[in-house]
C-alpha positions, 0 to 999 in steps of 0.5 A: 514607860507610862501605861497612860498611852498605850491602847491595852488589851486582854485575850478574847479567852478572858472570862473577867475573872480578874485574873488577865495580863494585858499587853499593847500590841499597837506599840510594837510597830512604834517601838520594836516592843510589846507592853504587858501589865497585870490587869488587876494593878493598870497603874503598877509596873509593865514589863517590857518584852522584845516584839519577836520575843512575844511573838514566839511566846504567842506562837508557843501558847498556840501550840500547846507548848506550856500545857493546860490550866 
């Protein structure tokens, strides 16, 4: 997969700290998948997450299941 195409994004919670992972959202009706790569290294590797597999992990983070910072 090229990091070229997708159209990336951060979380709207992102204070540009450089310290953000951003993800395709765009490619998961296309391909069944959701891109995310560390935005401080754009042309480094991504990693490849089954949409509904990033969705519950969405849905875990909303609910407060992985804690605080």
């Amino acid at each position: 997969m090229t990091t070229e195409y997708p159209h990336w994004a951060k979380s709207s919670y992102s204070n540009n700290g450089g310290a953000c992972v951003e993800w395709a959202p765009s490619n998961a009706y296309a391909t069944g998948t959701v891109p995310v790569r560390d935005s401080k290294h754009p042309s480094g590797p991504v990693l490849t997450v089954p949409a509904n597999a990033f969705a519950s992990f969405v849905a875990g983070v909303k609910a407060g299941e992985f804690g605080t910072v």
